[in-house]
TITIVO-625314 format. One record per residue: residue number from 1; residue in three letters; x, y negated, z of N, C-alpha, C in turn. Coordinates in steps of 0.1 Angstrom, whole numbers, plus 5000, padded with zeros to 4 digits. Layout:
BEGIN
<resi: NUM resn: ALA n.px: X n.py: Y n.pz: Z ca.px: X ca.py: Y ca.pz: Z c.px: X c.py: Y c.pz: Z>
...
//
This chain:
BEGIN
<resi: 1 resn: UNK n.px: 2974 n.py: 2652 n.pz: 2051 ca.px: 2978 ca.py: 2638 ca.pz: 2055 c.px: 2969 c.py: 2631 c.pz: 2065>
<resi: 2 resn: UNK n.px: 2954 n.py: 2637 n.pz: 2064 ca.px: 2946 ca.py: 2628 ca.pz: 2075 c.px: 2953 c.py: 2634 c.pz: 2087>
<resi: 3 resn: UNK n.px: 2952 n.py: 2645 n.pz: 2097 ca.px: 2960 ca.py: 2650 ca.pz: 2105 c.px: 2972 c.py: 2639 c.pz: 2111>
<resi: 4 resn: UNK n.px: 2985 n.py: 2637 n.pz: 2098 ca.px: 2992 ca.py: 2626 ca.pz: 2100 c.px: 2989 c.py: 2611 c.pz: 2106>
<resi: 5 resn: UNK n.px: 2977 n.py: 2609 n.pz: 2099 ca.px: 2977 ca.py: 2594 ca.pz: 2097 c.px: 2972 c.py: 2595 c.pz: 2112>
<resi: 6 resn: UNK n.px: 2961 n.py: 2604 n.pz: 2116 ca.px: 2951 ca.py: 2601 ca.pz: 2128 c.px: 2964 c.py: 2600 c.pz: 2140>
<resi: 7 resn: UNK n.px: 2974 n.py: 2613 n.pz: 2139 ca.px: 2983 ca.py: 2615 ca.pz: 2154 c.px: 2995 c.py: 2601 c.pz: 2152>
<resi: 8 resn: UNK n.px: 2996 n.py: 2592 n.pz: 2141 ca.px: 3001 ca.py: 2583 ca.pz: 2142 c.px: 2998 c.py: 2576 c.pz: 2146>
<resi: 9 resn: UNK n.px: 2983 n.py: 2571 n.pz: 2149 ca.px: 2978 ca.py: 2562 ca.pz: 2153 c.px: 2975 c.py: 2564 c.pz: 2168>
<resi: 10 resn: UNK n.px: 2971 n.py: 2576 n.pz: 2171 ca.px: 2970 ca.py: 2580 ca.pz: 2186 c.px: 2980 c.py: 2583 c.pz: 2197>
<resi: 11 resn: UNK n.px: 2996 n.py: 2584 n.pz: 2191 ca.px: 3006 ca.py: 2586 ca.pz: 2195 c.px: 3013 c.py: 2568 c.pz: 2195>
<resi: 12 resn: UNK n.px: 3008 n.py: 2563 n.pz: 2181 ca.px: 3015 ca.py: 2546 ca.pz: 2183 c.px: 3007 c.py: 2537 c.pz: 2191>
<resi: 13 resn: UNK n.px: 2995 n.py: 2539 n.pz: 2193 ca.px: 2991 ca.py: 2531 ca.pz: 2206 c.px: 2995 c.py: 2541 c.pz: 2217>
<resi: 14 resn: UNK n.px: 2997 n.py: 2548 n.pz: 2225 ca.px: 2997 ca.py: 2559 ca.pz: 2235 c.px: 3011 c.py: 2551 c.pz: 2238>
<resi: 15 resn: UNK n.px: 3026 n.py: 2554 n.pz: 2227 ca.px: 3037 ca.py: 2544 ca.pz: 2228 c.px: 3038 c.py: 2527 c.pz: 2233>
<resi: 16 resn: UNK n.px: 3025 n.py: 2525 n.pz: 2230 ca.px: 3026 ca.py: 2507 ca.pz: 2230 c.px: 3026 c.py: 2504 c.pz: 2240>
<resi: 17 resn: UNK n.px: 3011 n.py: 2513 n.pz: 2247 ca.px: 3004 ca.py: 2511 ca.pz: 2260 c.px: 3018 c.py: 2517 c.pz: 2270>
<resi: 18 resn: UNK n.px: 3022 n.py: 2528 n.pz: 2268 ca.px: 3035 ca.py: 2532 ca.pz: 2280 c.px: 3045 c.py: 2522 c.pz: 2278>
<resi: 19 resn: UNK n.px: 3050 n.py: 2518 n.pz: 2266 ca.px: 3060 ca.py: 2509 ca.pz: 2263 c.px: 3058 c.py: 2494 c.pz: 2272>
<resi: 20 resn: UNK n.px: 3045 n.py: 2489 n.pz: 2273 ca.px: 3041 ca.py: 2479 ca.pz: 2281 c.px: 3042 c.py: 2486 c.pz: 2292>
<resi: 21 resn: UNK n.px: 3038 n.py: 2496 n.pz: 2301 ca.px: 3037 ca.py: 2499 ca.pz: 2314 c.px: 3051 c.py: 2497 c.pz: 2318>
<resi: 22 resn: UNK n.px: 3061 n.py: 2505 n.pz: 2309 ca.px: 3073 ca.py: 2500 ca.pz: 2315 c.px: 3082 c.py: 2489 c.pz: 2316>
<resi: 23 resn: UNK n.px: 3074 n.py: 2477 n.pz: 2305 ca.px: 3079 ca.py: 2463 ca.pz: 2308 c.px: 3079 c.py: 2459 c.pz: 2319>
<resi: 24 resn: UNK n.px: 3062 n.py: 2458 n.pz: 2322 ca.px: 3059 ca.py: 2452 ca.pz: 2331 c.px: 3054 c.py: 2453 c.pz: 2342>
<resi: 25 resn: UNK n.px: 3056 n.py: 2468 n.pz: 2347 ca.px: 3052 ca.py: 2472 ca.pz: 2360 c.px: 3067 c.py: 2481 c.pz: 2365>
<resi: 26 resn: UNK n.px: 3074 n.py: 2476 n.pz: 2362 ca.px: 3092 ca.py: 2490 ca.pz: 2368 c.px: 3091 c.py: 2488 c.pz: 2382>
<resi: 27 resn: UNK n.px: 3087 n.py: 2480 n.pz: 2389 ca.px: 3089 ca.py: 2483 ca.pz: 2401 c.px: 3077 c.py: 2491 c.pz: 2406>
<resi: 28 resn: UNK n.px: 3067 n.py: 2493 n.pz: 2400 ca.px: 3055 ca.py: 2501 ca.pz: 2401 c.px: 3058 c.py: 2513 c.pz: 2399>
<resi: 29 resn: UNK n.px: 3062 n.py: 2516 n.pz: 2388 ca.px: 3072 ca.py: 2527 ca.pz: 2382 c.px: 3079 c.py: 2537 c.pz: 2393>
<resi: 30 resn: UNK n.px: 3086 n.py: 2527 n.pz: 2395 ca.px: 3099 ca.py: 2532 ca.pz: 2411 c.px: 3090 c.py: 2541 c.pz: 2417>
<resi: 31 resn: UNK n.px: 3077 n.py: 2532 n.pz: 2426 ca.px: 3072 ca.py: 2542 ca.pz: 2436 c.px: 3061 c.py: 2550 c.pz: 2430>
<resi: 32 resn: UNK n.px: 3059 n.py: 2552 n.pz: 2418 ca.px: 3049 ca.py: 2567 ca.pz: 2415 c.px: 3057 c.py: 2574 c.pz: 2409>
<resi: 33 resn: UNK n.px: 3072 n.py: 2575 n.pz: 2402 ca.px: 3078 ca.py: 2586 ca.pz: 2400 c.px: 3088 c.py: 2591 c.pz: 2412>
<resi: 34 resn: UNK n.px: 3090 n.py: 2576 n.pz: 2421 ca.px: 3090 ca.py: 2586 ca.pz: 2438 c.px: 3080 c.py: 2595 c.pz: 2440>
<resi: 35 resn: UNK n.px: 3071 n.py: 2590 n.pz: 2443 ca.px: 3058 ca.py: 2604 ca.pz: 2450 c.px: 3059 c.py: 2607 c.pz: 2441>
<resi: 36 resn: UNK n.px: 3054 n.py: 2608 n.pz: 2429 ca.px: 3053 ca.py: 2621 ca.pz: 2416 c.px: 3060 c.py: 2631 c.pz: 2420>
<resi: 37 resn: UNK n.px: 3073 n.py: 2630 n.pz: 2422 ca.px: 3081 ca.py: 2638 ca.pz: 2426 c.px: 3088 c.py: 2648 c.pz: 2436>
<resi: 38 resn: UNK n.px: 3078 n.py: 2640 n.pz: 2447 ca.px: 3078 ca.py: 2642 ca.pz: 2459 c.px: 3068 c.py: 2651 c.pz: 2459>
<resi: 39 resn: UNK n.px: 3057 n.py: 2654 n.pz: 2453 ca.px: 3048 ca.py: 2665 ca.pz: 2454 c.px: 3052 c.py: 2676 c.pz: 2439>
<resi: 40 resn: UNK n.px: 3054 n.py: 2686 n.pz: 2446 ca.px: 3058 ca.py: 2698 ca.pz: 2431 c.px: 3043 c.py: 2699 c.pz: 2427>
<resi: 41 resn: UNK n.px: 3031 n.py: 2700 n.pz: 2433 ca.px: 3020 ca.py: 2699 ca.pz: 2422 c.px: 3019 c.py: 2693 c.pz: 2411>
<resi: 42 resn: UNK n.px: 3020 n.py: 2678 n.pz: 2415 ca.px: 3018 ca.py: 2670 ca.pz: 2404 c.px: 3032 c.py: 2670 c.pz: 2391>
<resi: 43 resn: UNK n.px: 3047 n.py: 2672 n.pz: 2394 ca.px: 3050 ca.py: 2682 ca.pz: 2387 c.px: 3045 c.py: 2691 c.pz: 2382>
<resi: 44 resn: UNK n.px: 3039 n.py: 2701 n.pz: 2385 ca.px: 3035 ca.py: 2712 ca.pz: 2373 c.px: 3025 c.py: 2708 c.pz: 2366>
<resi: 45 resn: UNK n.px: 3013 n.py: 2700 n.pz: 2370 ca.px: 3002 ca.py: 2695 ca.pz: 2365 c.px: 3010 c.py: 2687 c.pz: 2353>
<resi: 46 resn: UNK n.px: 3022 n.py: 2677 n.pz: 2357 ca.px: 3030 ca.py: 2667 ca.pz: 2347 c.px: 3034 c.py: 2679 c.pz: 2335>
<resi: 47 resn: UNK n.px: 3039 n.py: 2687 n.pz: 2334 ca.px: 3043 ca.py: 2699 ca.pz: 2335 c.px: 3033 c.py: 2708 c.pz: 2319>
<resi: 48 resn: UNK n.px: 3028 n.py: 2710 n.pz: 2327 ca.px: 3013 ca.py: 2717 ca.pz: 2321 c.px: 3007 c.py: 2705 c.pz: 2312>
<resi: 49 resn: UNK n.px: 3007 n.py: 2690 n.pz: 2313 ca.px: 2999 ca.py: 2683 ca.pz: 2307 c.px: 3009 c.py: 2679 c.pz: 2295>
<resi: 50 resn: UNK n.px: 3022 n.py: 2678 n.pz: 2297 ca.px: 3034 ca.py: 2679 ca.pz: 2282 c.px: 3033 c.py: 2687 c.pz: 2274>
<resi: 51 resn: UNK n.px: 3030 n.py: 2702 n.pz: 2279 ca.px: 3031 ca.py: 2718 ca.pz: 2273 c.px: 3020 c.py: 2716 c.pz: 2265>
<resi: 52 resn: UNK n.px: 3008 n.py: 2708 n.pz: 2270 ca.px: 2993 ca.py: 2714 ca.pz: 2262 c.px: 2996 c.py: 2701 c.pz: 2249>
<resi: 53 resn: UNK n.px: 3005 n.py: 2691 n.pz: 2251 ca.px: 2999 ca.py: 2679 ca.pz: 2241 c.px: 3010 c.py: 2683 c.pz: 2234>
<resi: 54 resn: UNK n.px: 3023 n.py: 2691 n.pz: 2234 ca.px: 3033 ca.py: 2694 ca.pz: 2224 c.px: 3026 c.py: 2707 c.pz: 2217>
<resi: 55 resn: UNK n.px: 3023 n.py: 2717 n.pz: 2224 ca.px: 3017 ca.py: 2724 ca.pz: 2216 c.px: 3004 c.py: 2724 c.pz: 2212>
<resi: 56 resn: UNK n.px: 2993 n.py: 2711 n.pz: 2211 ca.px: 2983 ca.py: 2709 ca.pz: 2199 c.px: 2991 c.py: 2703 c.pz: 2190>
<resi: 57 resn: UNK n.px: 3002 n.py: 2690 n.pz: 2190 ca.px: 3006 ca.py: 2682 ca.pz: 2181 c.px: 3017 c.py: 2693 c.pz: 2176>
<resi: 58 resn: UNK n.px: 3023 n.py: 2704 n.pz: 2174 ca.px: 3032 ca.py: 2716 ca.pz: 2169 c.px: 3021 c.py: 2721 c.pz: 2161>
<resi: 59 resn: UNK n.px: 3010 n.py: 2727 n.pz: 2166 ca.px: 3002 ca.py: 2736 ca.pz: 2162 c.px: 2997 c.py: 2732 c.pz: 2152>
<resi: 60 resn: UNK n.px: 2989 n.py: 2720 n.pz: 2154 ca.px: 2983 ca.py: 2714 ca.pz: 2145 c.px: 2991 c.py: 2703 c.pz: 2129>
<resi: 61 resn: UNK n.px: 3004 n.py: 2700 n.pz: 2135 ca.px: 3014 ca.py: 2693 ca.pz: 2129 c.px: 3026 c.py: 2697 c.pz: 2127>
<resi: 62 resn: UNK n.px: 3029 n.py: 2708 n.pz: 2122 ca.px: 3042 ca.py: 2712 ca.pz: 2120 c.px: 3047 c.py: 2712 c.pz: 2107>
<resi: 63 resn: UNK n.px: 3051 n.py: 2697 n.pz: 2106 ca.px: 3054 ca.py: 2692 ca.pz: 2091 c.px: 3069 c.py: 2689 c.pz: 2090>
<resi: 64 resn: UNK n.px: 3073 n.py: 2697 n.pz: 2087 ca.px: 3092 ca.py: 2693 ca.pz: 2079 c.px: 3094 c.py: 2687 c.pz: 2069>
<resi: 65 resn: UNK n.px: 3088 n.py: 2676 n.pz: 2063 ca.px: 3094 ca.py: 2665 ca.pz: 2053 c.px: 3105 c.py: 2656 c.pz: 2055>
<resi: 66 resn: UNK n.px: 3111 n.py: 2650 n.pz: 2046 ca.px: 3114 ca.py: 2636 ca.pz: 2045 c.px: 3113 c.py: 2628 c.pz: 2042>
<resi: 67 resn: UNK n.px: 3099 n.py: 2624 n.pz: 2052 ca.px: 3090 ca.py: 2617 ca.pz: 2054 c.px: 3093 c.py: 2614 c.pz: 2070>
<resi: 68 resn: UNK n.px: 3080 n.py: 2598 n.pz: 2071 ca.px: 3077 ca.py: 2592 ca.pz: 2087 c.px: 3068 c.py: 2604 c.pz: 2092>
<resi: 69 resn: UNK n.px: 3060 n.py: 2612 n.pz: 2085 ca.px: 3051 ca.py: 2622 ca.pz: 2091 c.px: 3064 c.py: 2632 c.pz: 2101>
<resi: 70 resn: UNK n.px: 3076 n.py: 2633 n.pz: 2097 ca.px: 3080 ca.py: 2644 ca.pz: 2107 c.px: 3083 c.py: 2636 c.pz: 2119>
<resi: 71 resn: UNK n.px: 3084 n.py: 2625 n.pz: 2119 ca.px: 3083 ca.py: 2621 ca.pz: 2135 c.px: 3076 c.py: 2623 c.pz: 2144>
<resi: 72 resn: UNK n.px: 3061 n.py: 2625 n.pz: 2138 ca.px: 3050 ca.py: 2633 ca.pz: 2144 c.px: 3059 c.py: 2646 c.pz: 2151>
<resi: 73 resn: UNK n.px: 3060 n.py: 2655 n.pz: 2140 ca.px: 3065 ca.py: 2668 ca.pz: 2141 c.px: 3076 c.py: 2665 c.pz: 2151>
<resi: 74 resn: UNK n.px: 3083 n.py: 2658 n.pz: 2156 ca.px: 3097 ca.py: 2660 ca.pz: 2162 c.px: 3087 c.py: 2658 c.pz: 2177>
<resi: 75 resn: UNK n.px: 3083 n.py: 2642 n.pz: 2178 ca.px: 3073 ca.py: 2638 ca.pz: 2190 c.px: 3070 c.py: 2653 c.pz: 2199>
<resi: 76 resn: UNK n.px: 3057 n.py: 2657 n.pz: 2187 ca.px: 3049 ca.py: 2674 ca.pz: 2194 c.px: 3061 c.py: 2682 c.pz: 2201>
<resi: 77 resn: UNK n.px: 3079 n.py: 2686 n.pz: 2194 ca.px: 3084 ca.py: 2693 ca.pz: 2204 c.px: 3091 c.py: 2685 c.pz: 2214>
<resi: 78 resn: UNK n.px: 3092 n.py: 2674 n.pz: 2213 ca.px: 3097 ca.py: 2673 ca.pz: 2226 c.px: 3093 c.py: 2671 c.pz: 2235>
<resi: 79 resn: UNK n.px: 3075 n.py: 2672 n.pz: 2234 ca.px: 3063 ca.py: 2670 ca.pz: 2246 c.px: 3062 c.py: 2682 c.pz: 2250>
<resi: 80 resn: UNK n.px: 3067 n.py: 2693 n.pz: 2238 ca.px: 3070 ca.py: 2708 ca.pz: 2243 c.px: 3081 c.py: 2710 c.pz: 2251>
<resi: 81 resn: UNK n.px: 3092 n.py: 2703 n.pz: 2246 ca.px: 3105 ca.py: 2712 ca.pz: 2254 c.px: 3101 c.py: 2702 c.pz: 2269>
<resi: 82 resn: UNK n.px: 3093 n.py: 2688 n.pz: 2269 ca.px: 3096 ca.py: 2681 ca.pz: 2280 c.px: 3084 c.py: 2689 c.pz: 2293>
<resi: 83 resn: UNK n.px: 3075 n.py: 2698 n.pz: 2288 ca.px: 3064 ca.py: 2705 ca.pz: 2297 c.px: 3073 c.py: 2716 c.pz: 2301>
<resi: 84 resn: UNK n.px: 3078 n.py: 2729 n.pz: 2292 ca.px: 3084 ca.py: 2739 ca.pz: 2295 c.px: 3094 c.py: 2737 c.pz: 2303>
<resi: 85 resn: UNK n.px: 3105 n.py: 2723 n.pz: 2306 ca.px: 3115 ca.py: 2718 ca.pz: 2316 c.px: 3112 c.py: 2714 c.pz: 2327>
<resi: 86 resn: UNK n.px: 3099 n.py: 2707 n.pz: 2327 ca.px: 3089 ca.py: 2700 ca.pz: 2339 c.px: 3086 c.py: 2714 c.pz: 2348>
<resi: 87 resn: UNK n.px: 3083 n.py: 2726 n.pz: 2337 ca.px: 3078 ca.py: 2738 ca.pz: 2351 c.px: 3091 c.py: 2750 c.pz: 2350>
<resi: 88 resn: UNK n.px: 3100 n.py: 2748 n.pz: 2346 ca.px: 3111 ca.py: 2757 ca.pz: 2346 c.px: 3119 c.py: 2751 c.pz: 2355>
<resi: 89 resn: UNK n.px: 3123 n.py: 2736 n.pz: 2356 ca.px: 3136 ca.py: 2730 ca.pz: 2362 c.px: 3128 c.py: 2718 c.pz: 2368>
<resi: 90 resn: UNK n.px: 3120 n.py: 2721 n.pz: 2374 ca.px: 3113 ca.py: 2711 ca.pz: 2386 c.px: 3127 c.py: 2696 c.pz: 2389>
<resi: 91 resn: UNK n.px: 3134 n.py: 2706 n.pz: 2394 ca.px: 3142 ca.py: 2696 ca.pz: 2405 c.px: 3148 c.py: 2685 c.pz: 2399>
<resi: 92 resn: UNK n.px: 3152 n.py: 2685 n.pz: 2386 ca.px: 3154 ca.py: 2680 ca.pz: 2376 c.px: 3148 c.py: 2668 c.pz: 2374>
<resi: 93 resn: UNK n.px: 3139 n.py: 2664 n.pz: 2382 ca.px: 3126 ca.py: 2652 ca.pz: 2375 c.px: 3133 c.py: 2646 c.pz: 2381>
<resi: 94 resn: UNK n.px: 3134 n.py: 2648 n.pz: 2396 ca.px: 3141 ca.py: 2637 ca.pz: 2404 c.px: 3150 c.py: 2631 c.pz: 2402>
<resi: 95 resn: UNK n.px: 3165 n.py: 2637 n.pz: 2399 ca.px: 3174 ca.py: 2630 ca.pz: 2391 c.px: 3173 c.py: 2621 c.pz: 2377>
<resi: 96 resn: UNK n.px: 3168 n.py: 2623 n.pz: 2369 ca.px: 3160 ca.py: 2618 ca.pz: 2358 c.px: 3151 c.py: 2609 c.pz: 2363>
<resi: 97 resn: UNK n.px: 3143 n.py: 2610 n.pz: 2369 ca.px: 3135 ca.py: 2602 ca.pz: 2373 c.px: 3142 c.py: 2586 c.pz: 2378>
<resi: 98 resn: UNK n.px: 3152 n.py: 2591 n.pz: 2389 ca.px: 3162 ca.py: 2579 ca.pz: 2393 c.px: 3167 c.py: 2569 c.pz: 2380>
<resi: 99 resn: UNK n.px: 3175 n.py: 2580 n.pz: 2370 ca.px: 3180 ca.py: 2570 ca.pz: 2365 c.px: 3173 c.py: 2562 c.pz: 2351>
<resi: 100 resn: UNK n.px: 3159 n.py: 2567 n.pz: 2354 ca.px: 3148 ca.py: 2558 ca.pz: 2341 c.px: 3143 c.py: 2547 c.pz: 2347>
<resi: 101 resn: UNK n.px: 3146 n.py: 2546 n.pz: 2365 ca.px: 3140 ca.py: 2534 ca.pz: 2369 c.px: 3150 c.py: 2527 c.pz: 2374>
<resi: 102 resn: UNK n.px: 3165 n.py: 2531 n.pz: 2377 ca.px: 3176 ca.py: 2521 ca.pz: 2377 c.px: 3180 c.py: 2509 c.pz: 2365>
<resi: 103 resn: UNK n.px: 3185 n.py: 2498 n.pz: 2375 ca.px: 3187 ca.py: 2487 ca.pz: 2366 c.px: 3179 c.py: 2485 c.pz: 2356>
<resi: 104 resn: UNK n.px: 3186 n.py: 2482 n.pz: 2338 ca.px: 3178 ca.py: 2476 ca.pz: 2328 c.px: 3169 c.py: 2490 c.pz: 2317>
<resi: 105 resn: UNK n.px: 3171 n.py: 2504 n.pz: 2329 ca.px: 3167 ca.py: 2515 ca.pz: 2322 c.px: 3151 c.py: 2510 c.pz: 2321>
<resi: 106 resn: UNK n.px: 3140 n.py: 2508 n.pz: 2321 ca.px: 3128 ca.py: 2504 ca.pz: 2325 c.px: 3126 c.py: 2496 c.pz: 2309>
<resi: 107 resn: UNK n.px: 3133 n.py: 2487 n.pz: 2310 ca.px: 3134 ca.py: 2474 ca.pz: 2301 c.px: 3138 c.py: 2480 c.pz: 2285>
<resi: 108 resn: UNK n.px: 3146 n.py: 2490 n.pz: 2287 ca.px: 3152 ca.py: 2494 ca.pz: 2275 c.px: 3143 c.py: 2507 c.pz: 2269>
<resi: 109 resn: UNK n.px: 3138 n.py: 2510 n.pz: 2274 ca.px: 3127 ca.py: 2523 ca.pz: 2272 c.px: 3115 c.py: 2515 c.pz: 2271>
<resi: 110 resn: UNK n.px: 3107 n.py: 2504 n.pz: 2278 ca.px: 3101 ca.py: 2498 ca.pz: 2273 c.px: 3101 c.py: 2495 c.pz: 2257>
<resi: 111 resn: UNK n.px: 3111 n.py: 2490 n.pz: 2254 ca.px: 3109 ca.py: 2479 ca.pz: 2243 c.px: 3116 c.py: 2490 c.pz: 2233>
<resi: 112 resn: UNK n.px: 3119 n.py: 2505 n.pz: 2232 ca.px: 3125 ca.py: 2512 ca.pz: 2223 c.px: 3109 c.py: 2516 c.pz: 2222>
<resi: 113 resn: UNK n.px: 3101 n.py: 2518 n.pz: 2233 ca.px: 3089 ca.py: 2530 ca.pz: 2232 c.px: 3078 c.py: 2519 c.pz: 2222>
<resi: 114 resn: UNK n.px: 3082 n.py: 2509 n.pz: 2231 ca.px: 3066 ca.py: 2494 ca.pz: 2221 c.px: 3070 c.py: 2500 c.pz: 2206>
<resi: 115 resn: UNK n.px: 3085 n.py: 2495 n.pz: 2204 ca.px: 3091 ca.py: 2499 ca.pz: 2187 c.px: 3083 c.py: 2509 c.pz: 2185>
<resi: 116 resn: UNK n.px: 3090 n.py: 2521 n.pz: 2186 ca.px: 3081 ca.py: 2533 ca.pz: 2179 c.px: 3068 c.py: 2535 c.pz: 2179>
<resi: 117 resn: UNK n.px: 3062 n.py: 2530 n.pz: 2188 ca.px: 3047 ca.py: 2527 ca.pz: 2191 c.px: 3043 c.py: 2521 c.pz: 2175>
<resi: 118 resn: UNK n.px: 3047 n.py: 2509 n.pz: 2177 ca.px: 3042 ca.py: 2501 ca.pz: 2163 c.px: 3042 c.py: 2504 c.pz: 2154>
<resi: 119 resn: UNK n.px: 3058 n.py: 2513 n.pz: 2151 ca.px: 3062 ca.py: 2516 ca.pz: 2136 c.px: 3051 c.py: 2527 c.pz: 2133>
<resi: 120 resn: UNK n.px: 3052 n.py: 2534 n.pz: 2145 ca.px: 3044 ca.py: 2547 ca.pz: 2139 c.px: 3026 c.py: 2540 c.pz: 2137>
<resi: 121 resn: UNK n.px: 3022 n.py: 2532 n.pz: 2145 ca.px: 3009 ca.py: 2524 ca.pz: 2140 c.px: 3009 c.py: 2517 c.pz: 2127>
<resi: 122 resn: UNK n.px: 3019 n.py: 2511 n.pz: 2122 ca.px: 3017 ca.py: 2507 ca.pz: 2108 c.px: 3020 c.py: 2522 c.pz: 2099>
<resi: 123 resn: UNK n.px: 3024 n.py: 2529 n.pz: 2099 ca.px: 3029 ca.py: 2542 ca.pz: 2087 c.px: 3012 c.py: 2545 c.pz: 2089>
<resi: 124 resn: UNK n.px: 3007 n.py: 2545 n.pz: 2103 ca.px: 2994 ca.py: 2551 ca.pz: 2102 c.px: 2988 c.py: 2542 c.pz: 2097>
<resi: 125 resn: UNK n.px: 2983 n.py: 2530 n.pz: 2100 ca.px: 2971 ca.py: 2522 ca.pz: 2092 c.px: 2977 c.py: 2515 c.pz: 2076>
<resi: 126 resn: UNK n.px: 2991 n.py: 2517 n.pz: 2072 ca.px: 2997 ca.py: 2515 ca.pz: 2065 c.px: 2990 c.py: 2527 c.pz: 2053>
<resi: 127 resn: UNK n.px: 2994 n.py: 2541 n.pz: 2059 ca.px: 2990 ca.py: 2551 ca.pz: 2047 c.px: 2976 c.py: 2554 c.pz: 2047>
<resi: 128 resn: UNK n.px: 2961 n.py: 2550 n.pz: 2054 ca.px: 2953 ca.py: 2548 ca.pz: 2056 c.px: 2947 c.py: 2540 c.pz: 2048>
<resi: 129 resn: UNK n.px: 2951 n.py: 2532 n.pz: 2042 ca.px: 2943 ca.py: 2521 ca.pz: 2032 c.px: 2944 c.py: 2528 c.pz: 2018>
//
């Protein structure tokens, strides 16, 4: 359960802090997942840096309950399938990329990511006491 509690807490602020970035900076947004994408390096480096944080949070957290701890568990693969897609299907960012910064996309991924951000910070400092 420590395992749990710690990647809750380091995954629900990690949520809060992106979840704010994409409140309040989307037009900032716009132009670094333009270039981001404009250079395939930093793609694979993006790439490579999903692969390594899905497979420590898999490796180390591969909990199938029903429980809030498997949200952990779900998080770790899709930081895995989102690294293995990043260097398999490059070209792919770009389109994706467009439509996470069109219109109220920004705003709405903001304030879903703060959510899970928080929820998963209270299960953590919640099962912690």
């Amino acid at each position: 359960m420590a395992i749990s509690i710690f990647l809750a807490k380091v995954v629900g602020f990690y949520f809060v802090i992106i979840g704010a970035f994409y409140l309040f900076k989307k037009d900032y947004i716009k132009e670094v997942l333009k270039d981001w994408f404009a250079h395939p390096a930093l793609s694979v480096v993006g790439g490579v840096m999903a692969l390594i944080l899905g497979l420590l949070i898999v490796i180390s957290h591969n909990i199938w309950v029903f429980s809030w701890v498997v949200v952990i568990t779900i998080i770790g693969y899709l930081s895995l399938i989102k690294g293995l897609w990043r260097l398999f299907f490059p070209e792919t960012g770009v389109e994706c990329s467009k439509k996470v910064t069109e219109g109220q996309a920004p705003i709405i991924i903001g304030v879903i990511t703060i959510l899970i951000g928080i929820w998963l910070l209270a299960m953590g400092y919640s099962a912690a006491v």
